[in-house]
N, CA, C and O of each residue as an XYZ file, in Angstrom:
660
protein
N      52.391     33.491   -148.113
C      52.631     33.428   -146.696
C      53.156     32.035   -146.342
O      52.599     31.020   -146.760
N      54.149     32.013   -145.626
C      54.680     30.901   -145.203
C      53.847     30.390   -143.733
O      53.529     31.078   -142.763
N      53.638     28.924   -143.984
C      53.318     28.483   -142.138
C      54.152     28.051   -141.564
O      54.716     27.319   -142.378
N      54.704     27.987   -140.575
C      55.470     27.114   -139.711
C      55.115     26.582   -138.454
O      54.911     26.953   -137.298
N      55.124     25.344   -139.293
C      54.365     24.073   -138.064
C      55.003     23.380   -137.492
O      55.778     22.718   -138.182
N      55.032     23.183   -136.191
C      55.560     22.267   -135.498
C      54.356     20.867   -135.078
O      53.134     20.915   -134.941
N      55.333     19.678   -134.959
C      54.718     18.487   -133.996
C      55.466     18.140   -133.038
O      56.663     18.425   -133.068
N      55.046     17.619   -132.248
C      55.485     16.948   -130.504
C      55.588     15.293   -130.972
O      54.805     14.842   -131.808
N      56.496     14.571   -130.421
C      56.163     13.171   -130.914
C      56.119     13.040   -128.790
O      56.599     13.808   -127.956
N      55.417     11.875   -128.630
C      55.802     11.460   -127.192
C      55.684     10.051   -127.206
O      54.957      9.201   -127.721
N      57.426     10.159   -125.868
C      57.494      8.993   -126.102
C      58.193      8.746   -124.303
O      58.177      9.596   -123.413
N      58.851      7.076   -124.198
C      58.995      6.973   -122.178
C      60.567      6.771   -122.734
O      60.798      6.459   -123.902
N      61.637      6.998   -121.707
C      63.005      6.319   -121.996
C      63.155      5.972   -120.474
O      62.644      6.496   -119.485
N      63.947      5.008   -120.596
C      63.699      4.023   -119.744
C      65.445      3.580   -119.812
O      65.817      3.039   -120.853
N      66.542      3.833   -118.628
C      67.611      3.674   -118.187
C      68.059      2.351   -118.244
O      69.156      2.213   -118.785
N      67.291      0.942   -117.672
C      67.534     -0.062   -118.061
C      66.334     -1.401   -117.752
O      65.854     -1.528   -116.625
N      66.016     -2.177   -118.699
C      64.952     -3.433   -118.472
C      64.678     -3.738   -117.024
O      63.464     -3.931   -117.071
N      64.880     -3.833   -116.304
C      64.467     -3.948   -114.849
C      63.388     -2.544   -114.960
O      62.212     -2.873   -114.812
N      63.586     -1.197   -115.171
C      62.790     -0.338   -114.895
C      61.235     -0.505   -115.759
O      60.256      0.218   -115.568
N      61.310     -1.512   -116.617
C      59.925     -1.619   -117.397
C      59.027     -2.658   -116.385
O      59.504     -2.958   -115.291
N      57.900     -3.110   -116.747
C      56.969     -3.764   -116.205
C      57.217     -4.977   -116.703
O      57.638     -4.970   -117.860
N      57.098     -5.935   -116.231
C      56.959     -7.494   -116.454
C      56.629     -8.139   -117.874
O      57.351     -9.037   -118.306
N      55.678     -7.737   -118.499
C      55.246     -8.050   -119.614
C      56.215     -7.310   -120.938
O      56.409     -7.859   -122.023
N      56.621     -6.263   -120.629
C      57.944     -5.760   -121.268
C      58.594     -6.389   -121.261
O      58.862     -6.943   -122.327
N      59.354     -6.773   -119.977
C      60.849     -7.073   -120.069
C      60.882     -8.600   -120.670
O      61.937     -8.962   -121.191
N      59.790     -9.502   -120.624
C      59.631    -10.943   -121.155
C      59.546    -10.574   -122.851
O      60.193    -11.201   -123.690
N      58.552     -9.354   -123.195
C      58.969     -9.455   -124.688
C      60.407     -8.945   -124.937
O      60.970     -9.404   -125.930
N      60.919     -8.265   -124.349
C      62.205     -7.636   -124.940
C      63.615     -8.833   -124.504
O      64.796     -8.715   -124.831
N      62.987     -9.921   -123.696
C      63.663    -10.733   -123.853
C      63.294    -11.789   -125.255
O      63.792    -11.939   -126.371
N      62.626    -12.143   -124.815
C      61.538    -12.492   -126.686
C      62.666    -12.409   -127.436
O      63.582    -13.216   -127.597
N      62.434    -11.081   -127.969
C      63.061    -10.514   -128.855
C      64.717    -10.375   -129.097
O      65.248    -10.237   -130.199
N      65.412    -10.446   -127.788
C      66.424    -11.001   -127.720
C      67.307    -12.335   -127.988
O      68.420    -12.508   -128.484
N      66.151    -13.357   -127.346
C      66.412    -14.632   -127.918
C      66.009    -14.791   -129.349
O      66.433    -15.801   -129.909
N      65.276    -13.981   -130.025
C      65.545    -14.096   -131.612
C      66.849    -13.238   -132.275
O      66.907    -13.169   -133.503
N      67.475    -12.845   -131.781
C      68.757    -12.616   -132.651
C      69.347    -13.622   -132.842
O      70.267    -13.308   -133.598
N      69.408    -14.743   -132.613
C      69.939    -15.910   -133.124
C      69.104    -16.390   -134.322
O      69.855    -16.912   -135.147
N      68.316    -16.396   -134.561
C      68.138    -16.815   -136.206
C      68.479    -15.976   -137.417
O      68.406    -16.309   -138.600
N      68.933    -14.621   -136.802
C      69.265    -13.363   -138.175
C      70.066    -13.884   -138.837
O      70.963    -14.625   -138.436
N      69.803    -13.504   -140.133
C      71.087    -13.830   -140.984
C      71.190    -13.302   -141.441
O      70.425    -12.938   -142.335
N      72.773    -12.646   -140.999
C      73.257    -11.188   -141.654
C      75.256    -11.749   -141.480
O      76.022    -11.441   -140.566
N      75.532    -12.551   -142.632
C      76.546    -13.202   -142.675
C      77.590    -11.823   -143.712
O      78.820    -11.803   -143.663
N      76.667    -10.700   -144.651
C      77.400     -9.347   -144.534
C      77.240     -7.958   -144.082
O      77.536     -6.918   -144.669
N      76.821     -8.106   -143.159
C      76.918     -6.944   -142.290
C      77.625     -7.274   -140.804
O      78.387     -6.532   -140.185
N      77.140     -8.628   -140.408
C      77.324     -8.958   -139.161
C      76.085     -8.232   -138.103
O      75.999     -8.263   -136.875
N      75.480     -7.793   -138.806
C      74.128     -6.816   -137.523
C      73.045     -7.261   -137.408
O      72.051     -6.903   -138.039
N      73.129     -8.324   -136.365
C      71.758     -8.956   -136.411
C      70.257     -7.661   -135.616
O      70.557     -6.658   -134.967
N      69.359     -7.918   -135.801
C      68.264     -7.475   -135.628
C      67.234     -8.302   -135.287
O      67.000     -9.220   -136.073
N      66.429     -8.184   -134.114
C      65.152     -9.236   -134.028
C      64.516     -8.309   -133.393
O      64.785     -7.289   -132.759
N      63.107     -9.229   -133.887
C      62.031     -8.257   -133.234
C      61.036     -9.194   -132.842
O      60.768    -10.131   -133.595
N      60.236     -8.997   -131.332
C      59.139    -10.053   -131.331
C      58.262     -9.292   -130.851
O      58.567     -8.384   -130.078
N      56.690     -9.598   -131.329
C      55.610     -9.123   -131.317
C      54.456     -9.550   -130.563
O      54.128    -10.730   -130.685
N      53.818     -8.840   -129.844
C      53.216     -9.794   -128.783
C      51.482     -8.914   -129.626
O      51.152     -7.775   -129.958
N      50.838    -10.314   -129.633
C      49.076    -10.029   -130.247
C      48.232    -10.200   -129.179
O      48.457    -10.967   -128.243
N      47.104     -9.385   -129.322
C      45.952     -9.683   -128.276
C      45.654    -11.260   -127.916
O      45.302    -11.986   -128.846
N      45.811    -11.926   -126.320
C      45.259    -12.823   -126.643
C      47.028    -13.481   -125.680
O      46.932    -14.471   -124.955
N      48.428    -12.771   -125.849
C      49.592    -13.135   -125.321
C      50.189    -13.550   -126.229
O      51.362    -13.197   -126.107
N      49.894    -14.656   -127.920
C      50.694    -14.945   -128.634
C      51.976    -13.829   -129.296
O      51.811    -12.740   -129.844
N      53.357    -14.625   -128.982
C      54.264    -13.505   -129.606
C      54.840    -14.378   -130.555
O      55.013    -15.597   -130.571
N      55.098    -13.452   -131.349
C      55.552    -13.954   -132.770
C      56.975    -13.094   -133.159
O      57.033    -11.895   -132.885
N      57.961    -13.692   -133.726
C      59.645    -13.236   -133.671
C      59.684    -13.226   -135.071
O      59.085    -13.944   -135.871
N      60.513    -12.267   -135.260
C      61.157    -12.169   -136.894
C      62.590    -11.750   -136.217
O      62.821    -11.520   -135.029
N      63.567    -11.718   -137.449
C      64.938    -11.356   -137.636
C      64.980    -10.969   -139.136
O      64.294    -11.188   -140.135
N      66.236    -10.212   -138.785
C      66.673     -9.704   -140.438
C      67.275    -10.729   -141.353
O      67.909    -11.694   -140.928
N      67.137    -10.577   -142.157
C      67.181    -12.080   -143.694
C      68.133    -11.292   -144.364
O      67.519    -10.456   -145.027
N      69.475    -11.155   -144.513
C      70.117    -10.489   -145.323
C      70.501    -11.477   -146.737
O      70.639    -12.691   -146.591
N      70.653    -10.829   -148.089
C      71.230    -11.498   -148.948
C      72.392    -11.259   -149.775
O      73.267    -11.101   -148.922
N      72.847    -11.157   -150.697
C      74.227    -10.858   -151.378
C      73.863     -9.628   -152.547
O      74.632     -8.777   -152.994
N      72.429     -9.850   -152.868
C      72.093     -8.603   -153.624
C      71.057     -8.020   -152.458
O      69.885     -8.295   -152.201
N      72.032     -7.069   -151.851
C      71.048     -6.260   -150.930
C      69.413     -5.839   -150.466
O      68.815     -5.953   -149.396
N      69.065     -5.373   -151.633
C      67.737     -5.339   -152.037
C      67.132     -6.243   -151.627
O      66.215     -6.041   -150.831
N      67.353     -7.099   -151.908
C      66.388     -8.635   -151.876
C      66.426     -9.017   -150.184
O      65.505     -9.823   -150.049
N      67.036     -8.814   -148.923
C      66.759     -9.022   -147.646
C      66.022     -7.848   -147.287
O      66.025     -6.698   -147.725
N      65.217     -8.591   -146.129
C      64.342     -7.791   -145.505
C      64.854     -7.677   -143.962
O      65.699     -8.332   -143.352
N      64.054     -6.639   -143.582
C      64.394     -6.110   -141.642
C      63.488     -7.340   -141.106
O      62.817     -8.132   -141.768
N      63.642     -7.271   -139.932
C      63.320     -8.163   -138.867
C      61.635     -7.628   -138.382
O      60.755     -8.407   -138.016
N      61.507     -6.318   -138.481
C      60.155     -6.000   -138.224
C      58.969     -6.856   -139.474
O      57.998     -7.591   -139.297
N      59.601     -6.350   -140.650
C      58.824     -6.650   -141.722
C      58.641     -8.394   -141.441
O      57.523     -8.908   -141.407
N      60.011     -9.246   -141.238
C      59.704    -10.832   -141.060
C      58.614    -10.458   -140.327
O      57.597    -10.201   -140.971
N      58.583    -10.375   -139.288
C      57.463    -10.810   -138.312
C      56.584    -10.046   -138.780
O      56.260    -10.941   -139.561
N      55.943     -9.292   -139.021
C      54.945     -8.346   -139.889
C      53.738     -9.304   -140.769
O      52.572     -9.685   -140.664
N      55.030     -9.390   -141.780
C      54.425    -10.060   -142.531
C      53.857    -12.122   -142.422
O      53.246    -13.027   -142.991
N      54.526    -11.813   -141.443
C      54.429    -13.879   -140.816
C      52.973    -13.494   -139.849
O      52.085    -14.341   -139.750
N      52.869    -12.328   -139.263
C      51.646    -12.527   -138.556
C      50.474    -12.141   -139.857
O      49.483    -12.852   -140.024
N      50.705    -11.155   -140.557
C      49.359    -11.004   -141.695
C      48.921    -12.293   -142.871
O      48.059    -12.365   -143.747
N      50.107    -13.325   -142.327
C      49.946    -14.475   -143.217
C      49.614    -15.453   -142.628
O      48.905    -16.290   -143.187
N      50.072    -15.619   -141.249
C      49.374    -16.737   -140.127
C      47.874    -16.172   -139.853
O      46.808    -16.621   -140.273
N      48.118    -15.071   -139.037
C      47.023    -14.665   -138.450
C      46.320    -13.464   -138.960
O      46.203    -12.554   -138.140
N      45.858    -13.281   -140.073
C      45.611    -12.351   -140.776
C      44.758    -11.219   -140.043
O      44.717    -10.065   -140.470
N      44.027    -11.681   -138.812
C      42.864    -11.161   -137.936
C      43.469    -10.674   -136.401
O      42.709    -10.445   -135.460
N      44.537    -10.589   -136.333
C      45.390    -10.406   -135.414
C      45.610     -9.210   -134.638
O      46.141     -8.285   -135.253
N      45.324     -9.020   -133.436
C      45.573     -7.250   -133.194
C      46.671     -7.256   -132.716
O      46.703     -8.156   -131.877
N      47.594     -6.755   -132.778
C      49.127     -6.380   -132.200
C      48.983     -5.313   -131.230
O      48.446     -4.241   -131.506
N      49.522     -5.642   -129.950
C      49.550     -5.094   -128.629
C      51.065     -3.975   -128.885
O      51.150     -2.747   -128.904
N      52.132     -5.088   -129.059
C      53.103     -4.072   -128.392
C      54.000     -4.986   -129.010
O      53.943     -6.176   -128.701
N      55.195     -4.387   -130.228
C      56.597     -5.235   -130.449
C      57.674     -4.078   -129.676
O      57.625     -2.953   -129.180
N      58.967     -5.523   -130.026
C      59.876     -4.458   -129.440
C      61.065     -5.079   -130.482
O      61.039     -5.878   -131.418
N      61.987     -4.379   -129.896
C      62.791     -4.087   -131.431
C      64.366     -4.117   -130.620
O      64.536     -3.510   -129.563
N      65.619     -5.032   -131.392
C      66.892     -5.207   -130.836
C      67.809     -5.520   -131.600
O      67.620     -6.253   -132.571
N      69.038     -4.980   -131.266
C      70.107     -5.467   -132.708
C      71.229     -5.840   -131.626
O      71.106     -5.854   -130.401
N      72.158     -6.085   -132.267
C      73.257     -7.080   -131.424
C      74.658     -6.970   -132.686
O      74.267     -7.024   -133.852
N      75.779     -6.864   -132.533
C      76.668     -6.840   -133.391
C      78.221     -7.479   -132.726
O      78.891     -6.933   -131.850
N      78.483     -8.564   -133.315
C      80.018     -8.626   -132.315
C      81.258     -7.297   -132.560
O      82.252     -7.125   -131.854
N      80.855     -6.494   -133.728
C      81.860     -5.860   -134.252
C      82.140     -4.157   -133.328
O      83.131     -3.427   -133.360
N      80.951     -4.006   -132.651
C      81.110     -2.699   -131.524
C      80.118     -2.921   -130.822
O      79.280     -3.802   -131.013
N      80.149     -2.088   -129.912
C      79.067     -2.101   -128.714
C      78.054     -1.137   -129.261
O      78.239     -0.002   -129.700
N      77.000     -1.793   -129.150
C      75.502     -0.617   -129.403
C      75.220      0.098   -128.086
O      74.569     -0.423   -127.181
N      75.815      1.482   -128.020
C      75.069      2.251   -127.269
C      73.496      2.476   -126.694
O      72.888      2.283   -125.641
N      73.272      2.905   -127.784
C      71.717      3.443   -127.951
C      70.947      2.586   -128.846
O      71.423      1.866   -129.723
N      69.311      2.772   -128.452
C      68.793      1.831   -128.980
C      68.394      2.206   -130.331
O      68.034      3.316   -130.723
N      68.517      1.062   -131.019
C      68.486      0.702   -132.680
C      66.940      1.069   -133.369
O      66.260      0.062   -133.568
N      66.512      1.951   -133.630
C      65.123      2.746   -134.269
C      64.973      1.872   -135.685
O      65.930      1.251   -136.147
N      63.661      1.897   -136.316
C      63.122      1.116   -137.788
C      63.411      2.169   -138.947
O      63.054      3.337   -138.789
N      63.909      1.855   -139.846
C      63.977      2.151   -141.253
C      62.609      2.463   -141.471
O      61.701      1.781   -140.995
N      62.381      3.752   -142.372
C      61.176      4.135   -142.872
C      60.453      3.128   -143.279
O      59.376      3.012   -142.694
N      60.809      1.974   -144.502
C      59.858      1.046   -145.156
C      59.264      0.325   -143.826
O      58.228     -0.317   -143.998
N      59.939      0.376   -142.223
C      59.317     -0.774   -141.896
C      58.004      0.044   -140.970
O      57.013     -0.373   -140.369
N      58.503      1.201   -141.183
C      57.770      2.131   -140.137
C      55.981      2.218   -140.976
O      54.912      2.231   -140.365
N      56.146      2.256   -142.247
C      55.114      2.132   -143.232
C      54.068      1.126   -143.043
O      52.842      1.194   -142.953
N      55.003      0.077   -143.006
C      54.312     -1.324   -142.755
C      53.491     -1.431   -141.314
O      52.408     -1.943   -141.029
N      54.381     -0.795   -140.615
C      53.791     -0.959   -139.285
C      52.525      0.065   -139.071
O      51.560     -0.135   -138.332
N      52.699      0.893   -139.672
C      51.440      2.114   -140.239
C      50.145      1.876   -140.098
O      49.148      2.208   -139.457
N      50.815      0.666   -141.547
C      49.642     -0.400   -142.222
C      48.737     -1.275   -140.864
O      47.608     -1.323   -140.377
N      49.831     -1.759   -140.722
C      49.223     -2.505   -139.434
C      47.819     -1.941   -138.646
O      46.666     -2.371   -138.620
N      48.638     -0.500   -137.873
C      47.950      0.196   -136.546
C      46.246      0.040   -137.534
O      45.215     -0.474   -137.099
N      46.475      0.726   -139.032
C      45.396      1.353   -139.839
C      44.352     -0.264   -139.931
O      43.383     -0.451   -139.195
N      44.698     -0.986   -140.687
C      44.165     -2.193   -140.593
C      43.258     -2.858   -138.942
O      42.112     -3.222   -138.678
N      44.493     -2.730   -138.213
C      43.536     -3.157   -136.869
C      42.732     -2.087   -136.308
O      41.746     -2.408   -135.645
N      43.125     -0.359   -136.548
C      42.075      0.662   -136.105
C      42.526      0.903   -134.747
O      41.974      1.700   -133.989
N      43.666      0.113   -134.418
C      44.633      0.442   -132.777
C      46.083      0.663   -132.706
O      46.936     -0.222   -132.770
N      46.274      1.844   -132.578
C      47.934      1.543   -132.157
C      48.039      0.478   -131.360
O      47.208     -0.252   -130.820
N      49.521      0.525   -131.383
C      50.499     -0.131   -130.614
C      51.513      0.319   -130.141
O      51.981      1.407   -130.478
N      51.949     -0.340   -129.399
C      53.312      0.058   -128.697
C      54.812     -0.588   -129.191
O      55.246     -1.740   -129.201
N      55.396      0.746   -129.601
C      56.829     -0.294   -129.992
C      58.159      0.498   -129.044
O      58.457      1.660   -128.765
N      58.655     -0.710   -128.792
C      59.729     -0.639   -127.637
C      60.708     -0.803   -128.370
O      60.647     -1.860   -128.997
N      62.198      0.215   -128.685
C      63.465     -0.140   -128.814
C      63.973     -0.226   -127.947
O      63.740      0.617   -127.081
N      65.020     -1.358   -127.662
C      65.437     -2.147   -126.800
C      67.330     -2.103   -126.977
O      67.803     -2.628   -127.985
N      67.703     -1.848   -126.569
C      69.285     -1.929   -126.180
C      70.032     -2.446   -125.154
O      70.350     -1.969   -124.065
N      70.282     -3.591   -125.723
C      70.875     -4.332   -124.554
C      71.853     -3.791   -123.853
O      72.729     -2.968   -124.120
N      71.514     -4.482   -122.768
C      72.419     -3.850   -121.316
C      72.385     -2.137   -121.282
O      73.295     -1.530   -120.717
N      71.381     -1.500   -121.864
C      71.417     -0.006   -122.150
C      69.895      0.539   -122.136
O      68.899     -0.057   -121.725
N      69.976      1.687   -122.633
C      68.359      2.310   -122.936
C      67.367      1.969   -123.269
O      67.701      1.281   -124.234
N      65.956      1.888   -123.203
C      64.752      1.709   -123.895
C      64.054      2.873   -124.000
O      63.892      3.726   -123.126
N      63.686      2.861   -125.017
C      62.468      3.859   -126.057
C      61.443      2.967   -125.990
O      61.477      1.757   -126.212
N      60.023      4.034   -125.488
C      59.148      3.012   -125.483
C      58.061      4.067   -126.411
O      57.916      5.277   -126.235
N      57.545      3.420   -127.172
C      56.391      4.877   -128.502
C      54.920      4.424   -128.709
O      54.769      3.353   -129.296
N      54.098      4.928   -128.406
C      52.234      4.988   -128.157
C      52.338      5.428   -129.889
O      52.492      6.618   -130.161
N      52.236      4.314   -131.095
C      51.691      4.520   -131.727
C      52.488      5.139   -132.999
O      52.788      6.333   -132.998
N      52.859      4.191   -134.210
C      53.298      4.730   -135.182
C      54.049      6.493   -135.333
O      55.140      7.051   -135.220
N      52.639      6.806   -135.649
C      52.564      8.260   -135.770
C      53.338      9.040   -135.189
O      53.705     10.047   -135.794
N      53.854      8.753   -133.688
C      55.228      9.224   -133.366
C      56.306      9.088   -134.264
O      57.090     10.021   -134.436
N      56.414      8.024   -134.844
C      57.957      7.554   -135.053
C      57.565      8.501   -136.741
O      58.262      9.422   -137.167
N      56.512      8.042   -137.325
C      56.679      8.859   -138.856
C      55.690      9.518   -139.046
O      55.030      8.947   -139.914
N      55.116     10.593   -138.650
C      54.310     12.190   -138.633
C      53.664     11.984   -139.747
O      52.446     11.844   -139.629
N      54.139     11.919   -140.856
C      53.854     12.520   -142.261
C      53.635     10.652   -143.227
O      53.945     10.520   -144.411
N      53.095      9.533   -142.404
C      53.106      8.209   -142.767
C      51.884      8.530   -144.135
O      50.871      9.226   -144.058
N      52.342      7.853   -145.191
C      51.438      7.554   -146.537
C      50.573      7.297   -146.074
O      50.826      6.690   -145.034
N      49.143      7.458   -146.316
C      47.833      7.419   -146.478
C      47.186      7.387   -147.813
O      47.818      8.123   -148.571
N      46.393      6.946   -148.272
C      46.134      6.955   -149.216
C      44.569      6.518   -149.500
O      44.609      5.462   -150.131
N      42.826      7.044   -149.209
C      42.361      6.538   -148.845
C      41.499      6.018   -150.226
O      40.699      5.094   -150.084
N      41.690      6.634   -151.543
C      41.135      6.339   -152.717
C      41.877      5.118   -152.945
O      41.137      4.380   -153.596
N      42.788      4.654   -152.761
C      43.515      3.642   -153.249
C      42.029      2.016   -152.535
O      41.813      0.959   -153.129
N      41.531      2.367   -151.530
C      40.958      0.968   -150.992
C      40.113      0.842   -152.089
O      39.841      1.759   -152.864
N      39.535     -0.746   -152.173
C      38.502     -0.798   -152.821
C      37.074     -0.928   -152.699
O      36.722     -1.721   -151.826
N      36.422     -0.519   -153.161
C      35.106      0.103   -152.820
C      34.317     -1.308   -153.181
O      33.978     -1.787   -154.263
N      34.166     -1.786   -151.780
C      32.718     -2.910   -151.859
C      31.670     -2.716   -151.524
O      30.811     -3.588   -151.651
């Protein structure tokens, strides 16, 4: 017998930054003023993301590109991993997420690559709280998402893997 299952993801879209609340629109500016440190000298597509933790501290990453592909990372993961290394105890409220390209206009807003969606997984699981992540499109749309699990349904789990103290 076959099942066929459906899921609902929910999520807000939002016409343009003026229509969000105050504390939004300062991170998604945040996050804007970090597209200037990306370095993406072959693609040209910068990406930044800034992360705001319990408490108001926000913390910015950008994408790190290199010449053997593989080896750069997304802009979520920078900041990801800069807060589990600064602030290892850190609860994450709400990032938001932006790309910028001189080479066309970005319509619609720019969504995370599976690996970073994982990481961010990690995160919610570690602190025991979602968060909120906002894609952000300048001068355009916002996606605003209550919690991983929207964005990847079927996220790795793995609970034998912890270690048993």
């Amino acid at each position: 017998m076959i099942n066929k299952l459906n899921f609902t993801i929910s999520y807000e879209a939002y016409d343009h930054l003026s229509e969000l609340n105050e504390a939004d629109q300062l991170l998604c500016k945040d996050a804007e003023a970090a597209l200037v440190t990306s370095y993406s000298p072959y693609s040209n597509f910068k990406v930044a993301t800034a992360v705001q933790l319990a408490g108001g501290k926000v913390v910015t990453g950008s994408n790190q590109e290199n010449v053997a592909y593989p080896s750069g990372l997304c802009a979520e993961r920078v900041a990801l991993f800069s807060i589990g290394a600064a602030y290892p105890d850190a609860v994450i409220e709400r990032m938001v997420i932006t790309a910028h390209t001189d080479n066309f206009k970005i319509e619609q807003p720019v969504t995370c690559c599976g690996s970073c969606l994982q990481v961010m997984a990690e995160f919610e699981k570690k602190q025991g709280k979602e968060f909120e992540v906002l894609f952000y499109c300048i001068d355009g749309k916002i996606l605003k998402v209550k919690g991983v699990k929207n964005l990847l349904p079927f996220v790795f789990v793995e609970e034998r893997l912890k270690v048993n103290a």
